[in-house]
C-alpha positions in Angstrom: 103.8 71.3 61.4 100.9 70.6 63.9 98.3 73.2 63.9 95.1 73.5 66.2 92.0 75.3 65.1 89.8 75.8 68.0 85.7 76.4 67.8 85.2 76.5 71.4 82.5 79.1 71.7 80.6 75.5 73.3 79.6 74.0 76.9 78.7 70.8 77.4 76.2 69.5 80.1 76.5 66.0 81.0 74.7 65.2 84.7 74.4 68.1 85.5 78.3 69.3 85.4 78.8 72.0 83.3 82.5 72.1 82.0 83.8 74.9 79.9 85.7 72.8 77.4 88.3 75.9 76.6 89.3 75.4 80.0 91.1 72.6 78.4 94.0 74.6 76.5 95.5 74.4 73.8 97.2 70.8 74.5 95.2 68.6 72.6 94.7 67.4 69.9 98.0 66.1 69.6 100.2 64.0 68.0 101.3 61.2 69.9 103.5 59.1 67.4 103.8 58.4 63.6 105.2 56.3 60.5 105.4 56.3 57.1 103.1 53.6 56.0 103.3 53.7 51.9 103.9 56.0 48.9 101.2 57.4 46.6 101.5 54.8 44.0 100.5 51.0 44.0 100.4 49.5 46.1 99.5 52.5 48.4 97.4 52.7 51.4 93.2 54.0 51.4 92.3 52.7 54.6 93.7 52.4 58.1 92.6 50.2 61.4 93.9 49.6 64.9 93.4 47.2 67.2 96.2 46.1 69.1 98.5 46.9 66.1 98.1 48.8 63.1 96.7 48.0 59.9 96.9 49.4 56.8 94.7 48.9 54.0 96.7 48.5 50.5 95.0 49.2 47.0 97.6 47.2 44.1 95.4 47.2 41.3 91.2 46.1 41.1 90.6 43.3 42.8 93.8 43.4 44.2 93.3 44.6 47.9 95.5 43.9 50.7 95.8 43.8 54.8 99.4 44.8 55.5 99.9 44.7 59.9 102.4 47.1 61.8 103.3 47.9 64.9 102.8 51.2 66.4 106.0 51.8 65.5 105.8 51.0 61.9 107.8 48.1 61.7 105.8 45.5 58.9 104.5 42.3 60.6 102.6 40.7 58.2 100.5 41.2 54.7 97.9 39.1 53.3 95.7 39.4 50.2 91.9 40.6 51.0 89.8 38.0 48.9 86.5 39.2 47.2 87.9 42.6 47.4 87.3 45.6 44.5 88.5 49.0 45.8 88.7 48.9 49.3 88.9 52.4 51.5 87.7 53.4 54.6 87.8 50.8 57.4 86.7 51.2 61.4 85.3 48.4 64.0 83.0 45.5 62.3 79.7 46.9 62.6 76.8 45.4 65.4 76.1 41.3 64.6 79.7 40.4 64.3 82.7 39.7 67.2 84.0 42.9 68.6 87.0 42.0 68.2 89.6 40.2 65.7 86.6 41.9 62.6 86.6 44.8 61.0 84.4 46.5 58.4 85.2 48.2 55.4 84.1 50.3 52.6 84.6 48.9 49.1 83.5 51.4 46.6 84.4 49.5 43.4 81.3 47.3 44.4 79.4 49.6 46.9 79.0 47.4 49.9 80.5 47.6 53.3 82.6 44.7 54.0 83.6 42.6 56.8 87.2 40.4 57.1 89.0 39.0 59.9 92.2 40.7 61.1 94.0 37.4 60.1 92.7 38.6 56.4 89.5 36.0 56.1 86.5 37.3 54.2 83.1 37.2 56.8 80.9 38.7 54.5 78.6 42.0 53.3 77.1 43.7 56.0 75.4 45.8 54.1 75.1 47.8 50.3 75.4 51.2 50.2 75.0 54.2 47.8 77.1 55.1 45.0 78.5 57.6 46.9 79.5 56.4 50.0 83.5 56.8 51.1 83.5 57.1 55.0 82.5 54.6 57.6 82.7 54.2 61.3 80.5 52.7 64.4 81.3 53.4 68.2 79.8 55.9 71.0 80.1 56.3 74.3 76.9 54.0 75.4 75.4 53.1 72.4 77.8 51.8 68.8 76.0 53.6 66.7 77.0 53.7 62.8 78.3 56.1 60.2 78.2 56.1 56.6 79.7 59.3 54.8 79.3 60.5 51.4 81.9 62.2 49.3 80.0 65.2 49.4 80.0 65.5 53.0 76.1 63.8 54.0 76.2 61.8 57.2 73.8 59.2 57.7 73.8 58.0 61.9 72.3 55.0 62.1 71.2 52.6 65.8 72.8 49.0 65.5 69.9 47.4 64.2 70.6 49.7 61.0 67.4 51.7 61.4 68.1 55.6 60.8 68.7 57.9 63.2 69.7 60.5 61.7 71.1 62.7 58.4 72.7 65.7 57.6 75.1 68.1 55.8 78.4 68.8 56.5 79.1 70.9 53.4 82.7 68.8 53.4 84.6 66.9 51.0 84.8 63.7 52.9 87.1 61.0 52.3 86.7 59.0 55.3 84.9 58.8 59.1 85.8 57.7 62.5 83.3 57.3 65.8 84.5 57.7 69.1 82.7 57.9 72.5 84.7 61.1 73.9 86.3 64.5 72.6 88.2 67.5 74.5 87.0 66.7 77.5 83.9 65.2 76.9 82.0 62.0 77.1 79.7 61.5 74.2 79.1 60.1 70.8 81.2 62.2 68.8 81.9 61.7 64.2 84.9 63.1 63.2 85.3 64.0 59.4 88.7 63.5 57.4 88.4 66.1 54.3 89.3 64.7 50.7 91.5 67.9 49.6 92.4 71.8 51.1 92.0 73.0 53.9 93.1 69.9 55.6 91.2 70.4 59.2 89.9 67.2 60.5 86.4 68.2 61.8 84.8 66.7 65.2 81.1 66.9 65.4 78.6 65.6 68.0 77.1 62.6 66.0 74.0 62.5 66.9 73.2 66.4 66.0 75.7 67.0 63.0 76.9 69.8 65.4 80.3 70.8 64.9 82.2 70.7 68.2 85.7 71.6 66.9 88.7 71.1 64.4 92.6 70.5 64.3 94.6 70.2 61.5 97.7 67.5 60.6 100.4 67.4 58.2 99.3 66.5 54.8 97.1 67.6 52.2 94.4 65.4 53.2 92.7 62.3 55.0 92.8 58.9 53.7 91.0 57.0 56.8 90.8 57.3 60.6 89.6 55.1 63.3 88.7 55.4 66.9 90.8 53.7 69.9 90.9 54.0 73.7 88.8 54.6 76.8 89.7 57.1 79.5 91.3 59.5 76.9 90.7 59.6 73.0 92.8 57.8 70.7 92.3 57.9 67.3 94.9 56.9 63.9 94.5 58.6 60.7 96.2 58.3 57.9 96.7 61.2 56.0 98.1 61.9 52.0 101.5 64.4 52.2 101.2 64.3 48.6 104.2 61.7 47.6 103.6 59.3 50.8 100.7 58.2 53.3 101.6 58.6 57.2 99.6 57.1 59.9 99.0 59.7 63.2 98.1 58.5 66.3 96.6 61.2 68.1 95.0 62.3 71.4 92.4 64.0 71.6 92.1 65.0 75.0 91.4 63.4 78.6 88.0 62.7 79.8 86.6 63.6 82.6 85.7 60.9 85.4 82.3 60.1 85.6 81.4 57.8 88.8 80.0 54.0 88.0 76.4 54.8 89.0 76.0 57.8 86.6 76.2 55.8 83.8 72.1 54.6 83.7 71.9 58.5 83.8 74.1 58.6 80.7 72.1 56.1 78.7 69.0 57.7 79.2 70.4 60.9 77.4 70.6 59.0 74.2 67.5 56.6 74.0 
C-alpha cells in the first residue's frame, strides 16, 4: 500500500556540506506503526496530536468537540469533552506565549479562531482569529518555531513567533491540514508539510520558509485529516488520514538527520534571521 514519490532533482547546503539527498534511497518515508482511530461518522476524528501519547480530536455534533488519548498502540486511555468548542480540525504544538508542553493549539473553523486547551482537556484560550478559510495549522523549525496557517485552497501564510509575517504563497493544493518540523530526508531545516483534502493523496514536504517543494510520499487513504511533527535526531511525524469508511493514524519517519556538531549551531541561526 505504501508508495514513495520522489522529487529529488535538489541539494541542500547547510555549513558548507553539500549532501546529495538521493543519496538517501528509497527507505524513507516510512511507516513506522499504525491504528484505527474512528469511523467516518460521528463521532469521528478531524484532528490529530502527539506528545507522549496520541490524541485524537473527535467532532460528535456542533459544539460537541472532544479530546480522546491513545497510546501509540491505539489502545483508548481517556476522552474528555473540549469546552467552548465549534468545529474543531487541525491541531499541532500550542503556538509561542504558552507552555511547550501539556498545550496544544487548534483550528476551530465553526468560529474561525485558533484555539489553545490543555492536554488534560482545559480550555486556555484564543490565540488568535483567522480567515474564513483557514483549515491547516502548525508551528516548529529547526532554530526558530515559526507558524503555519493553511487555507483550503492551498495559501500558506509563515509567520515569526511574535505573529508578524514572514511570508505567503501558493501551493496550488487542496489542503486539509499542516504540520512543521525542523528536519526532512536528511536535512536540518524548517520544513511545512501539506496533507491534501481529496485525490492524489501525496503528502507534500516543502521548505517553509520559501514555499519550495522539497518532495512527496504517499499513504494509504484517500486523503489527510491532520498531521503533526514529533522527534529530534530523525523525523517523526502522525497523520491521520480518511480510507473512506475509517480514519487511521500513521506514524512515520521521515528520514535520519545528519549530525551537525554543537558549535555549528550559531552558524545555523544566522541562516534564518
Amino acid at each position: 500500500m505504501y508508495q514513495r514519490e520522489s522529487h529529488w532533482g535538489l541539494r541542500a547546503t547547510v555549513l558548507g556540506l553539500t549532501v546529495a539527498a538521493a543519496a538517501l534511497g528509497n527507505a524513507f518515508p516510512s511507516i513506522i506503526s499504525s491504528f484505527r482511530m474512528s469511523g467516518d461518522t460521528p463521532p469521528y476524528a478531524r484532528g490529530i496530536y502527539y506528545y507522549t501519547d496520541v490524541f485524537g480530536i473527535f467532532y460528535n455534533g456542533v459544539g460537541t468537540n472532544y479530546l480522546y488519548r491513545f497510546t501509540t498502540a491505539g489502545s483508548l486511555i481517556s476522552s474528555a469533552l473540549l469546552p467552548n468548542a465549534n468545529v474543531l480540525g487541525d491541531a499541532d504544538w500550542a503556538p509561542p506565549g504558552y507552555p511547550a508542553y501539556g498545550y496544544f493549539g487548534v483550528i476551530d473553523e465553526g468560529t474561525d479562531e485558533l484555539k489553545v486547551y490543555t492536554t488534560a482537556g482545559s480550555y486556555a484560550g484564543v490565540a488568535r482569529t483567522l480567515s474564513a478559510d483557514t483549515v491547516g495549522y502548525g508551528v516548529g523549525g529547526h532554530v526558530v518555531n515559526y507558524i503555519y496557517l493553511g487555507t483550503a485552497s492551498g495559501v500558506i501564510s509563515c509567520f515569526k513567533p511574535d505573529w508578524n509575517l514572514y511570508n505567503m504563497y501558493s501551493t496550488n493544493v487542496p489542503l486539509s491540514d499542516l504540520a512543521a518540523g525542523r528536519g526532512y530526508g536528511g536535512m536540518w531545516g524548517d520544513f511545512v508539510f501539506l496533507g491534501p483534502s481529496q485525490p492524489p493523496p501525496y503528502v507534500r514536504a516543502y521548505y517553509g520558509l520559501s514555499g519550495y517543494l522539497v518532495g512527496s510520499f504517499a499513504l494509504p487513504g484517500n486523503a489527510s485529516c491532520g498531521a503533526v511533527y514529533a522527534g529530534w535526531g530523525r523525523s517523526y511525524m502522525w497523520c491521520l488520514r480518511d480510507t473512506g469508511s475509517e480514519r487511521w493514524a500513521y506514524q512515520i519517519d521521515t528520514g535520519p538527520l545528519m549530525d551537525i556538531e554543537p558549535a555549528s549551531f550559531g552558524s545555523i541561526k544566522a541562516l534564518y534571521r
